[in-house]
PDB file with SEQRES, HELIX, SHEET and CRYST1 records, atoms N, CA, C and O in Angstrom:
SEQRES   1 A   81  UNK UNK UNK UNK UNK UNK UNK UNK UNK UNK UNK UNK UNK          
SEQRES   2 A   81  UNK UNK UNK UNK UNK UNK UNK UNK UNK UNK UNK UNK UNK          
SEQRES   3 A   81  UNK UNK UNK UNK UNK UNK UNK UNK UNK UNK UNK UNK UNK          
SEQRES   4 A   81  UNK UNK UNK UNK UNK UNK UNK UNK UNK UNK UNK UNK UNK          
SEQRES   5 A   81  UNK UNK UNK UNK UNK UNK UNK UNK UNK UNK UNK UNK UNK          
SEQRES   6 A   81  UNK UNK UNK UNK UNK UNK UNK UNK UNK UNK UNK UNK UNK          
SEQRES   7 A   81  UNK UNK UNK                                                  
HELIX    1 AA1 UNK A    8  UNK A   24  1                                  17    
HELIX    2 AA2 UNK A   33  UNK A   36  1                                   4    
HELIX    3 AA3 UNK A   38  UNK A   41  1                                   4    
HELIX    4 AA4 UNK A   43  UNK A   45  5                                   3    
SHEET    1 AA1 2 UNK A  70  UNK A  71  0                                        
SHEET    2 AA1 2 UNK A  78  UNK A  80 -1                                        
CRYST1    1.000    1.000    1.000  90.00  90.00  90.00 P 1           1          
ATOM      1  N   UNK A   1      59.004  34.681  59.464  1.00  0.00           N  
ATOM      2  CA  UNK A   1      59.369  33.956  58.267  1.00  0.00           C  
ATOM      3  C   UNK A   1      58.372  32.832  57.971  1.00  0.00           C  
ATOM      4  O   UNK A   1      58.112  32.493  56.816  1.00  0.00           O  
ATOM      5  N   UNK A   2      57.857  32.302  58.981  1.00  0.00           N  
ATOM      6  CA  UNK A   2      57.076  31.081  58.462  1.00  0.00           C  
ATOM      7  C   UNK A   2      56.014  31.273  58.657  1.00  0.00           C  
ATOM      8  O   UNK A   2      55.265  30.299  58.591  1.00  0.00           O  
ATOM      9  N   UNK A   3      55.331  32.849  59.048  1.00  0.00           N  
ATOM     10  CA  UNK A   3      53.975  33.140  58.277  1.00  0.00           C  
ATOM     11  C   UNK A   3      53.786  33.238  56.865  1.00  0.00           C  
ATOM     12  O   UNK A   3      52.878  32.783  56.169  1.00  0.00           O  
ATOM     13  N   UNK A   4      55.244  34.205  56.421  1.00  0.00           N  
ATOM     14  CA  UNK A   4      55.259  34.170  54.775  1.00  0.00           C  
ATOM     15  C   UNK A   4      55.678  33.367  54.038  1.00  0.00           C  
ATOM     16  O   UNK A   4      56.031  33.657  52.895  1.00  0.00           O  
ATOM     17  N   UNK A   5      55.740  31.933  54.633  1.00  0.00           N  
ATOM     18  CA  UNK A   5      55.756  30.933  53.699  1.00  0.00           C  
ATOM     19  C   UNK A   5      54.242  30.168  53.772  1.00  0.00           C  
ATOM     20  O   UNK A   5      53.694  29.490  52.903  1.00  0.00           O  
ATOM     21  N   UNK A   6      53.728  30.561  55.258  1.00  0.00           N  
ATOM     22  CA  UNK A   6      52.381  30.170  55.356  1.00  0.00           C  
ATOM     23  C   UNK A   6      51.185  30.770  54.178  1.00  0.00           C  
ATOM     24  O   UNK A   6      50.244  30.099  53.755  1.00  0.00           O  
ATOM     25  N   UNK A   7      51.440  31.929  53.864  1.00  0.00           N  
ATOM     26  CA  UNK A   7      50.480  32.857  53.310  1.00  0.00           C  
ATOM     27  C   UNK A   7      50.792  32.913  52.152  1.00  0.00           C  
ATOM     28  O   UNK A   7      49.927  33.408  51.429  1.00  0.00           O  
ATOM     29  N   UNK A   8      52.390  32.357  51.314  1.00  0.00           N  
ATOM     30  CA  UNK A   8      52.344  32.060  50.057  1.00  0.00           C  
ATOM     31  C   UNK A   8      51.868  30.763  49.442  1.00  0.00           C  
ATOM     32  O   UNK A   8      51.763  30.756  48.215  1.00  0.00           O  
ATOM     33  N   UNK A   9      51.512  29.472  50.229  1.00  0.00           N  
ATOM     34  CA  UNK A   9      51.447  28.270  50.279  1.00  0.00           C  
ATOM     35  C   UNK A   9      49.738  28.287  50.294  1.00  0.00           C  
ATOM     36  O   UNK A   9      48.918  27.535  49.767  1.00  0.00           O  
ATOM     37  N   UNK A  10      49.587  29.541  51.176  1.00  0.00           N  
ATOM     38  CA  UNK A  10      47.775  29.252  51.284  1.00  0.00           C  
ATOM     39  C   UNK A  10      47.458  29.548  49.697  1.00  0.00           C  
ATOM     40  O   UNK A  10      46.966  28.772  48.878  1.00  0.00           O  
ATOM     41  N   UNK A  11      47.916  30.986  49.501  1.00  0.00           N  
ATOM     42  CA  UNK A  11      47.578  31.368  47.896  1.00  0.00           C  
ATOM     43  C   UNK A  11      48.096  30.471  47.082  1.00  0.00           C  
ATOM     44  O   UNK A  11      47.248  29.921  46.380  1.00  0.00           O  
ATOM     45  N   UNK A  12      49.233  30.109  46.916  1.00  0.00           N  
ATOM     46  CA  UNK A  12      49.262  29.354  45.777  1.00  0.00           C  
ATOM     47  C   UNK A  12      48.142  27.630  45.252  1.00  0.00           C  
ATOM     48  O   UNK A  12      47.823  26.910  44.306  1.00  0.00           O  
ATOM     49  N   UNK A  13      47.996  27.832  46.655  1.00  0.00           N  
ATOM     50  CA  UNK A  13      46.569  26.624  46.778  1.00  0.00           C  
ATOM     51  C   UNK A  13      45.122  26.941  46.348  1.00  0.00           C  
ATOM     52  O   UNK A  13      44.313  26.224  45.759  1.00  0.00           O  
ATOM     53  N   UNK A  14      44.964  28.735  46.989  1.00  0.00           N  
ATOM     54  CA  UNK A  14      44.106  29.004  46.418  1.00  0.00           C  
ATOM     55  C   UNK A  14      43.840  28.982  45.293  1.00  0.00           C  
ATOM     56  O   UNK A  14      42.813  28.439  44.887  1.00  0.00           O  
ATOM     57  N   UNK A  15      44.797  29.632  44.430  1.00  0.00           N  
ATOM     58  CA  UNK A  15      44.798  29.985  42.506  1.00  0.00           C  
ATOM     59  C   UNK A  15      44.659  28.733  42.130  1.00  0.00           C  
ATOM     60  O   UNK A  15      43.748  28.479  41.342  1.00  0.00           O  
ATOM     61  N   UNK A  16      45.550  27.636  42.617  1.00  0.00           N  
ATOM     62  CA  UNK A  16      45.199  26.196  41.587  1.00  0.00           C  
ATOM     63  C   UNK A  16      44.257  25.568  41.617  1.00  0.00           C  
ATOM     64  O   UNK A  16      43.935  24.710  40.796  1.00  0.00           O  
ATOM     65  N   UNK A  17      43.653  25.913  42.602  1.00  0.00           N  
ATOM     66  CA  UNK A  17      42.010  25.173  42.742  1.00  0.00           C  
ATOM     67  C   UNK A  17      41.148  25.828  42.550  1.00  0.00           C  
ATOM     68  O   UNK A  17      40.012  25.367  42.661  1.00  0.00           O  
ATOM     69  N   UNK A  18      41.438  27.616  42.063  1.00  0.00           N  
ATOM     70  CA  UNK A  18      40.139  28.383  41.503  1.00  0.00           C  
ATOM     71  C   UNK A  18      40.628  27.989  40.095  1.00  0.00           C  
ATOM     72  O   UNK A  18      39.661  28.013  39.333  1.00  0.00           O  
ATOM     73  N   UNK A  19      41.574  27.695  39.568  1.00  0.00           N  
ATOM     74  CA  UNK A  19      41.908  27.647  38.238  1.00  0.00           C  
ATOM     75  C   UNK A  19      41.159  26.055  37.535  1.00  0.00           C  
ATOM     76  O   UNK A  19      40.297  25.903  36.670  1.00  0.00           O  
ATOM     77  N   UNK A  20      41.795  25.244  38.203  1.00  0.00           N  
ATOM     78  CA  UNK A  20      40.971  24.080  38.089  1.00  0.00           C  
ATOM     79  C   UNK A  20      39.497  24.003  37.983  1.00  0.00           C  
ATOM     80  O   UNK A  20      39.017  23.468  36.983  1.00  0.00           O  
ATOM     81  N   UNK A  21      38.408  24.676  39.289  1.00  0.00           N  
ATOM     82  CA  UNK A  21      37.448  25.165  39.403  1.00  0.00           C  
ATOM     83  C   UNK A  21      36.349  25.698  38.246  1.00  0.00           C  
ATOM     84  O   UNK A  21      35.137  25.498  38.177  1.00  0.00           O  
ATOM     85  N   UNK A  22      37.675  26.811  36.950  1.00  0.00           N  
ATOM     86  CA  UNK A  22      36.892  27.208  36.453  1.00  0.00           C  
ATOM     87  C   UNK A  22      37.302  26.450  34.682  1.00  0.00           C  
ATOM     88  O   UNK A  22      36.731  26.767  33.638  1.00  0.00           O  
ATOM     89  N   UNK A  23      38.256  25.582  34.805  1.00  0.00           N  
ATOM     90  CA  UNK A  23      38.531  24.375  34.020  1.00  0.00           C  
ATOM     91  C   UNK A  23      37.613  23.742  33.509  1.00  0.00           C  
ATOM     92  O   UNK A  23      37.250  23.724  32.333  1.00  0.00           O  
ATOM     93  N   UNK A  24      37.107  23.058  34.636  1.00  0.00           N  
ATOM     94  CA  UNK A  24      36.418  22.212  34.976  1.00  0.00           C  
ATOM     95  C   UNK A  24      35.021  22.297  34.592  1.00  0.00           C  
ATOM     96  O   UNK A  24      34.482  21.527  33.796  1.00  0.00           O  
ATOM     97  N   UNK A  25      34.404  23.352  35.245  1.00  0.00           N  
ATOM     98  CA  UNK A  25      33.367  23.721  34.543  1.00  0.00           C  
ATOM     99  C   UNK A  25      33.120  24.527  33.625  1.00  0.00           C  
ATOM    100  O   UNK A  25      32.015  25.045  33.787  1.00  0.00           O  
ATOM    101  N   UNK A  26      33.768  24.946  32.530  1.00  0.00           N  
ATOM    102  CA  UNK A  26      33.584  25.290  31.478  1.00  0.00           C  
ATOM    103  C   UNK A  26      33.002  24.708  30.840  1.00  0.00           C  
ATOM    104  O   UNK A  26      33.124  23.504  31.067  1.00  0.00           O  
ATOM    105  N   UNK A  27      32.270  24.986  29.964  1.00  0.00           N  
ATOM    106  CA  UNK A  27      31.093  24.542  28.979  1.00  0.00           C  
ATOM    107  C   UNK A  27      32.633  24.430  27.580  1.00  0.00           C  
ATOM    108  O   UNK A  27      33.650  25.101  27.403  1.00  0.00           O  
ATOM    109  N   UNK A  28      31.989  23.158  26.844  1.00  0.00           N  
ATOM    110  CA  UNK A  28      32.605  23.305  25.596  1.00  0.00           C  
ATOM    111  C   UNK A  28      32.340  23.486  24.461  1.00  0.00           C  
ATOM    112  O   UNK A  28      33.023  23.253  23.465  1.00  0.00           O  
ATOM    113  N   UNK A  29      30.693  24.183  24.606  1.00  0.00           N  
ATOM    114  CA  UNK A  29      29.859  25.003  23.479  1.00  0.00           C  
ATOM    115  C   UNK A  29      29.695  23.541  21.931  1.00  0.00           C  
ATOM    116  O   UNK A  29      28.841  23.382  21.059  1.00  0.00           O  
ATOM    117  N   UNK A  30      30.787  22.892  22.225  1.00  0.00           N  
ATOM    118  CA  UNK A  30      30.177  21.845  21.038  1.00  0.00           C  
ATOM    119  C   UNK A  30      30.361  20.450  21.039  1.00  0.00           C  
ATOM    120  O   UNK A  30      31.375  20.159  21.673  1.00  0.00           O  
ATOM    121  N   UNK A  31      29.691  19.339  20.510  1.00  0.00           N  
ATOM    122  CA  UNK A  31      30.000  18.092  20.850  1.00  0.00           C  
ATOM    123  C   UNK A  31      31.208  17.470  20.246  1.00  0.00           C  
ATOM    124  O   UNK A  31      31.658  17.681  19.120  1.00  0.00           O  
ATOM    125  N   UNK A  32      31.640  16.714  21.113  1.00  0.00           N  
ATOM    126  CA  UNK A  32      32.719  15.406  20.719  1.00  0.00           C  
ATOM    127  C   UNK A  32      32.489  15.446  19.284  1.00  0.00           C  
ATOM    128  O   UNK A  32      31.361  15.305  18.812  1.00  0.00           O  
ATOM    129  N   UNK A  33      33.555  15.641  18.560  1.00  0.00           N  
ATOM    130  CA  UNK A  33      33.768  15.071  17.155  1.00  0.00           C  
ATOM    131  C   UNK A  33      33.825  13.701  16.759  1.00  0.00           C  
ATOM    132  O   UNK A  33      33.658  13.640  15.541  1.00  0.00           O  
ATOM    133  N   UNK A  34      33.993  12.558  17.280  1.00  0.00           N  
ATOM    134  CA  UNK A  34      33.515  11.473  16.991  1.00  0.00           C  
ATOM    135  C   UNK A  34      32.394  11.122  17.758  1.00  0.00           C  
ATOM    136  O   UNK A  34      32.402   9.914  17.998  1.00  0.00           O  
ATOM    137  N   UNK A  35      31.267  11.820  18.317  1.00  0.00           N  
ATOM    138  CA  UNK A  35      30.267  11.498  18.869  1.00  0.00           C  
ATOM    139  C   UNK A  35      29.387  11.871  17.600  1.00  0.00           C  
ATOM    140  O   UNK A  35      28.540  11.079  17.187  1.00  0.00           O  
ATOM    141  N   UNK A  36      29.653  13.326  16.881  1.00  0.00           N  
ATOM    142  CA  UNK A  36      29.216  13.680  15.887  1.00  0.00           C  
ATOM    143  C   UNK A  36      29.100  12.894  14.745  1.00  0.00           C  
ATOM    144  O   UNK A  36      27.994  12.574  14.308  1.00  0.00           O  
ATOM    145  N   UNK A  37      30.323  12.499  14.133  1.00  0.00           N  
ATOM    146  CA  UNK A  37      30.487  10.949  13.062  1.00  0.00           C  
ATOM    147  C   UNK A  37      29.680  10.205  13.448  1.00  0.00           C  
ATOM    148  O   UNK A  37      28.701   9.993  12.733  1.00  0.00           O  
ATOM    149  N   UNK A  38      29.841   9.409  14.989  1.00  0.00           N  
ATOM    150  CA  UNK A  38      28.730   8.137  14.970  1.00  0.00           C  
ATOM    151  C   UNK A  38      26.976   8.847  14.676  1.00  0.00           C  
ATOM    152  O   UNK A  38      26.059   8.419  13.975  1.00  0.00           O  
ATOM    153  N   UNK A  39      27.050   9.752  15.329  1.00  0.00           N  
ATOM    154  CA  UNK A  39      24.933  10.146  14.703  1.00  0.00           C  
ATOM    155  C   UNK A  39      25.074  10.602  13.404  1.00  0.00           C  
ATOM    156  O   UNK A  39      24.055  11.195  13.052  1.00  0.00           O  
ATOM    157  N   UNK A  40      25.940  10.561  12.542  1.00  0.00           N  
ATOM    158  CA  UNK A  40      26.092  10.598  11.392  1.00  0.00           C  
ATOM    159  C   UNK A  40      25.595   9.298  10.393  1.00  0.00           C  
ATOM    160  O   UNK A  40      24.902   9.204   9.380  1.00  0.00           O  
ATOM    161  N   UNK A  41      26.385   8.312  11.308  1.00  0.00           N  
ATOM    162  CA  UNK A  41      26.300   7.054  10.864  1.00  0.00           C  
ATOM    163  C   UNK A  41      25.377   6.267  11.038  1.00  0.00           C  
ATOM    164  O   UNK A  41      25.162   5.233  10.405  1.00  0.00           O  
ATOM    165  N   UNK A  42      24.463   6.946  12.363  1.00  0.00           N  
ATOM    166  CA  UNK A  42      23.138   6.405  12.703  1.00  0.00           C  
ATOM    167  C   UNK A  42      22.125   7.262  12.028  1.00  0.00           C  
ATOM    168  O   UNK A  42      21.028   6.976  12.510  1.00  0.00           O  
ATOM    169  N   UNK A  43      22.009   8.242  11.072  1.00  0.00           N  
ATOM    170  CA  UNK A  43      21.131   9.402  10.716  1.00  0.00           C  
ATOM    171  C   UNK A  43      20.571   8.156   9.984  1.00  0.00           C  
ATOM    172  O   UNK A  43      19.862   7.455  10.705  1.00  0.00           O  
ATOM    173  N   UNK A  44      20.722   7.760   8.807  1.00  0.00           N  
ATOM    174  CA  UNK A  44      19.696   6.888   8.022  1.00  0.00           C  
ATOM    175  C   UNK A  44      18.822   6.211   8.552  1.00  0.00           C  
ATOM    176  O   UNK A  44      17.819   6.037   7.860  1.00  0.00           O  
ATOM    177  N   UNK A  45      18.840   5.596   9.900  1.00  0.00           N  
ATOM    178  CA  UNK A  45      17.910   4.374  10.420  1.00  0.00           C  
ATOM    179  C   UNK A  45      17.225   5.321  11.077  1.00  0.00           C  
ATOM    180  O   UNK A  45      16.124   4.796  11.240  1.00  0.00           O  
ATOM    181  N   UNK A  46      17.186   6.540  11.624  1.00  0.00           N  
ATOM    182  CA  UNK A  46      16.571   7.423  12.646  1.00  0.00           C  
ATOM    183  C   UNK A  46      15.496   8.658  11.653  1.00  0.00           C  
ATOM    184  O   UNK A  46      14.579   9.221  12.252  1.00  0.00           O  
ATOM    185  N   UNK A  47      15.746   8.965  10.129  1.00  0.00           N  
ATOM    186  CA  UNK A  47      15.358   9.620   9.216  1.00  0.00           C  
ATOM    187  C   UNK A  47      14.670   9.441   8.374  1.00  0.00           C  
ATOM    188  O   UNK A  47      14.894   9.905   7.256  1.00  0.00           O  
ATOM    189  N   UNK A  48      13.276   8.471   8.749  1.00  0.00           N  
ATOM    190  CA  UNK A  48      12.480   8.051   7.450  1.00  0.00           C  
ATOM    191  C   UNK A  48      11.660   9.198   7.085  1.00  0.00           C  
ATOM    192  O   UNK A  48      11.372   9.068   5.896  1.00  0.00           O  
ATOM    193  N   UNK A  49      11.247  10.068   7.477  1.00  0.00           N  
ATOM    194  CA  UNK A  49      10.582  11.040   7.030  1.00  0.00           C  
ATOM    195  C   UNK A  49      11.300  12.319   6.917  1.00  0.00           C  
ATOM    196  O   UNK A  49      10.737  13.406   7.042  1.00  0.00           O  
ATOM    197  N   UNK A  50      12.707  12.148   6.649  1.00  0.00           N  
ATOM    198  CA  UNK A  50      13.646  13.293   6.336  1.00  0.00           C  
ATOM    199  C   UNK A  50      13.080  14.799   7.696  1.00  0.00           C  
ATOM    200  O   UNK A  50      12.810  15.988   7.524  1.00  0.00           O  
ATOM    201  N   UNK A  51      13.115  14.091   8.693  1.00  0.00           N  
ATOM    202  CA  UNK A  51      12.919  15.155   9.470  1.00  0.00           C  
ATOM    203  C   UNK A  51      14.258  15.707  10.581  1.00  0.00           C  
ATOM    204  O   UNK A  51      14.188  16.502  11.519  1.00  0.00           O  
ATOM    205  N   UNK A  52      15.777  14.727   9.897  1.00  0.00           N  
ATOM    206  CA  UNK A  52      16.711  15.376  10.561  1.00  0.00           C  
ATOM    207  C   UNK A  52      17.645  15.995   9.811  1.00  0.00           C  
ATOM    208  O   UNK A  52      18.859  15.796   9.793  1.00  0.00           O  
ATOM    209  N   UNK A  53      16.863  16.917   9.065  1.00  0.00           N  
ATOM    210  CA  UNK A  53      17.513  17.722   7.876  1.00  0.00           C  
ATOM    211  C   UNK A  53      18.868  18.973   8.720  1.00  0.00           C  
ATOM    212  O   UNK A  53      19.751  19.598   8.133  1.00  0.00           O  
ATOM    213  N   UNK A  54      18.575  18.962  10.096  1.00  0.00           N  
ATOM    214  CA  UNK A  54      19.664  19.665  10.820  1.00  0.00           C  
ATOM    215  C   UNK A  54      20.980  19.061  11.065  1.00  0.00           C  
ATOM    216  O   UNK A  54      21.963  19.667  11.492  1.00  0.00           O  
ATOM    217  N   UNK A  55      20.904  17.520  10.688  1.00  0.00           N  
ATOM    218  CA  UNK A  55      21.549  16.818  11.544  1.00  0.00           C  
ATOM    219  C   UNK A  55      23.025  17.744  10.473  1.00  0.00           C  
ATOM    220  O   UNK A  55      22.609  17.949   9.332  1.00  0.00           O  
ATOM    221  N   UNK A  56      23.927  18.059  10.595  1.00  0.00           N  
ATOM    222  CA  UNK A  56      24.753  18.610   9.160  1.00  0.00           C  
ATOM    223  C   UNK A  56      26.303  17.531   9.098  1.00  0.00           C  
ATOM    224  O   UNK A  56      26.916  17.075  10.063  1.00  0.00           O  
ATOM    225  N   UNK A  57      26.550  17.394   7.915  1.00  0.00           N  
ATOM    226  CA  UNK A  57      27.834  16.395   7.806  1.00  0.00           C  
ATOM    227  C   UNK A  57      29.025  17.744   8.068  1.00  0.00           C  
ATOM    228  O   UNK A  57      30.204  17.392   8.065  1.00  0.00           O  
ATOM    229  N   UNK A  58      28.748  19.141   8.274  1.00  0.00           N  
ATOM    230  CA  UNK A  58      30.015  20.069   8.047  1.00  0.00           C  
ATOM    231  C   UNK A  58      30.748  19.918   9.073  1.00  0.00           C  
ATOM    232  O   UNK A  58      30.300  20.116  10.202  1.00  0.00           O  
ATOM    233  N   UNK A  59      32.277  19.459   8.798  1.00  0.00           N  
ATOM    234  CA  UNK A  59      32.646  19.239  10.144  1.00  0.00           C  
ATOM    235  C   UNK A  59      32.498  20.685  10.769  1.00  0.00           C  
ATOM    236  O   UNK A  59      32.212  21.760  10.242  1.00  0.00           O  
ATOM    237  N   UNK A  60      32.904  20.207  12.571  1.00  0.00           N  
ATOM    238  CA  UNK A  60      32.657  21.005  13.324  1.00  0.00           C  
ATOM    239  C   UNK A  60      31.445  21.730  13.805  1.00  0.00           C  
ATOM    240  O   UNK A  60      31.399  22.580  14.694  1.00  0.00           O  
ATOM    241  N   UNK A  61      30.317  21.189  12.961  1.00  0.00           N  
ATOM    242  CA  UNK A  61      29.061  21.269  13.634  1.00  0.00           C  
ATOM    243  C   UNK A  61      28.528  20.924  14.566  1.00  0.00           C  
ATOM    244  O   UNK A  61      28.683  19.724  14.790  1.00  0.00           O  
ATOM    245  N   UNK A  62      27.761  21.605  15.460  1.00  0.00           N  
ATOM    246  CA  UNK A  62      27.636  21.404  16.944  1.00  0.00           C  
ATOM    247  C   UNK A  62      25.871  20.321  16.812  1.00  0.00           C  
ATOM    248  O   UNK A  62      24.701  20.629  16.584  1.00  0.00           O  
ATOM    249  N   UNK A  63      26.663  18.917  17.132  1.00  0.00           N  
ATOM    250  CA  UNK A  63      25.072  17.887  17.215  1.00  0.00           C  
ATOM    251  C   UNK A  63      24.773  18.262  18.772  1.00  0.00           C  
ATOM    252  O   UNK A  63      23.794  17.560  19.023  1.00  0.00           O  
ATOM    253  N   UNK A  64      24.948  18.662  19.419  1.00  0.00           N  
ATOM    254  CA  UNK A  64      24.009  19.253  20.613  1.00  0.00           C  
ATOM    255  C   UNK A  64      23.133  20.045  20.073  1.00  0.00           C  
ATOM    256  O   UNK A  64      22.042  20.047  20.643  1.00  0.00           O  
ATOM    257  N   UNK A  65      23.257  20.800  19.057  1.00  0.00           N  
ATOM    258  CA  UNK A  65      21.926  21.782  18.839  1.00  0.00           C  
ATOM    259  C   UNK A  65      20.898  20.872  17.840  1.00  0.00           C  
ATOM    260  O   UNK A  65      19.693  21.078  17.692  1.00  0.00           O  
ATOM    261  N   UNK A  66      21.503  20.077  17.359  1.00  0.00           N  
ATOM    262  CA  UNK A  66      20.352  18.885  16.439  1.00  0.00           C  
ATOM    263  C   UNK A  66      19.143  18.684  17.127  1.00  0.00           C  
ATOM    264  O   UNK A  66      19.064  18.386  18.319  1.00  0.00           O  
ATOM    265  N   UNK A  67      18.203  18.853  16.357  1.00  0.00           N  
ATOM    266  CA  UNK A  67      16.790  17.877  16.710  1.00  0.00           C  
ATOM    267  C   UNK A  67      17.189  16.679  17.075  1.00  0.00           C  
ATOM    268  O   UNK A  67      17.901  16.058  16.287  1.00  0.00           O  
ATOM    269  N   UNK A  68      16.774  16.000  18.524  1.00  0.00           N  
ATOM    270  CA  UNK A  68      16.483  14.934  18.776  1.00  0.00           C  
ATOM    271  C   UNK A  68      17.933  14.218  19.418  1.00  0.00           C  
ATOM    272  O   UNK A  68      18.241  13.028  19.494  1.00  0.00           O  
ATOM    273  N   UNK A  69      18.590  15.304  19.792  1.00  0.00           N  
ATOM    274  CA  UNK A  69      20.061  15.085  20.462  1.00  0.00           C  
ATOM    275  C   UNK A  69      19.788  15.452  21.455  1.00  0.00           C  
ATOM    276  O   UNK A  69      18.951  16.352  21.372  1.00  0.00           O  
ATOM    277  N   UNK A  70      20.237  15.078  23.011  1.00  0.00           N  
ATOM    278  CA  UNK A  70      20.597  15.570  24.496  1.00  0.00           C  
ATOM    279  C   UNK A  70      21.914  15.510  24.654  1.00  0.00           C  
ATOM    280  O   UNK A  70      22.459  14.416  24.509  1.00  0.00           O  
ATOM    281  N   UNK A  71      22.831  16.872  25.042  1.00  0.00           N  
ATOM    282  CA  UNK A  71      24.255  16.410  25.453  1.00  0.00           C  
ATOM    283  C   UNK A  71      24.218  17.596  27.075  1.00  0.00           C  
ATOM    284  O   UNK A  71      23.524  18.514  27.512  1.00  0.00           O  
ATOM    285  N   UNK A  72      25.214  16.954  27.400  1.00  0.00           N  
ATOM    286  CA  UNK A  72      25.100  17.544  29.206  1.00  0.00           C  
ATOM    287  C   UNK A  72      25.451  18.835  28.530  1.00  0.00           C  
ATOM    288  O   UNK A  72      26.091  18.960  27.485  1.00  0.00           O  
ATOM    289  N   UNK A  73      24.962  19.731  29.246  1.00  0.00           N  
ATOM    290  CA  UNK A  73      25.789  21.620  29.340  1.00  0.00           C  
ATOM    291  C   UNK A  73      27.230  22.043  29.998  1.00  0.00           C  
ATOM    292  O   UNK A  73      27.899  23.061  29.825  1.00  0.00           O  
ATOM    293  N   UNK A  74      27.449  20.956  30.770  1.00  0.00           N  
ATOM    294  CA  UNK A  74      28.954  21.323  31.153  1.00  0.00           C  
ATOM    295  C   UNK A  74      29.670  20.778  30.174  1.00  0.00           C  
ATOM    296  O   UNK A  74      30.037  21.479  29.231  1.00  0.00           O  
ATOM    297  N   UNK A  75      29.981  19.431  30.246  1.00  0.00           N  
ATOM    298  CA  UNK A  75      31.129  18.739  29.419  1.00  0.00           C  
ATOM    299  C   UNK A  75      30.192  18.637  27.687  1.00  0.00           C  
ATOM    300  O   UNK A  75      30.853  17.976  26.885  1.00  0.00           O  
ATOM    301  N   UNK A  76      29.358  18.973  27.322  1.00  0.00           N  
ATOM    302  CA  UNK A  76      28.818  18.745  26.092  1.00  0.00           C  
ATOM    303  C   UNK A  76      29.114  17.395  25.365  1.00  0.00           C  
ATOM    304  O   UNK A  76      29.500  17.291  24.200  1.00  0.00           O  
ATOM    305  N   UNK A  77      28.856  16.318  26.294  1.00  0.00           N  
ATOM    306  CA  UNK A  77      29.179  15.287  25.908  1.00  0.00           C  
ATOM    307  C   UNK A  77      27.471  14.175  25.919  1.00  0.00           C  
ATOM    308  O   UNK A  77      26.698  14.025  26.865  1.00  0.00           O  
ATOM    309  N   UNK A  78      27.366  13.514  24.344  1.00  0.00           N  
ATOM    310  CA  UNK A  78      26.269  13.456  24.408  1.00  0.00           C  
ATOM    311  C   UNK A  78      25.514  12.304  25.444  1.00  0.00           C  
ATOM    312  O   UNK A  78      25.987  11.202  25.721  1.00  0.00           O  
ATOM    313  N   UNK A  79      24.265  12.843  25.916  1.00  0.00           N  
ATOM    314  CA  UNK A  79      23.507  11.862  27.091  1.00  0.00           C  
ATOM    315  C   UNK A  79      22.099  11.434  26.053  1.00  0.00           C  
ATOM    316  O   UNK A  79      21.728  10.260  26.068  1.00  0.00           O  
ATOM    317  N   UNK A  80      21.610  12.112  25.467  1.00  0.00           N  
ATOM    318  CA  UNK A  80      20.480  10.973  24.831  1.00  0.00           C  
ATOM    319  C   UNK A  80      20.147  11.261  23.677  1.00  0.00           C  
ATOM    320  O   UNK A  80      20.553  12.298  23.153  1.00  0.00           O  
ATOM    321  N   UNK A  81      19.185  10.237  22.927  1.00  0.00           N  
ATOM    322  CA  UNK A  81      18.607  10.283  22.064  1.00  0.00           C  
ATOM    323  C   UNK A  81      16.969  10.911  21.670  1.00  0.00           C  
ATOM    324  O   UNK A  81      16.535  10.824  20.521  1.00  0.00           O  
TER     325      UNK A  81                                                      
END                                                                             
């Protein structure tokens, strides 16, 4: 009896920490929506030669793929300018 509580206790430990595991590192393919607004709000001072014609106001546009944006690949949360 108290192997098969041993061996349901191991698995159920296992699954929540492969589940978490793959949580966790999931990519979220697009940036923070108010990370997006603020380089919105910074596009004018950064655009004198209209060269961030990618930057796009549509919501839900991904500013990780913008010219002149860095955001991490896991959490897609932005790291530089």
């Amino acid at each position: 009896m108290m192997v098969i509580k041993f061996k349901w206790l191991w698995f159920l430990r296992t699954t929540v920490l492969s589940v978490l595991l793959v949580l966790e590192g999931a990519p979220t393919g697009a940036c923070l929506e108010h990370e997006r607004i603020a380089l919105l709000q910074l596009k004018p001072f950064f655009n004198q030669h209209n060269e961030l014609a990618d930057w796009d106001a549509v919501a839900g546009s991904d500013c990780c793929r913008w010219k002149g944006i860095e955001c991490n690949t896991t959490s897609g949360r932005l790291i530089g300018l």
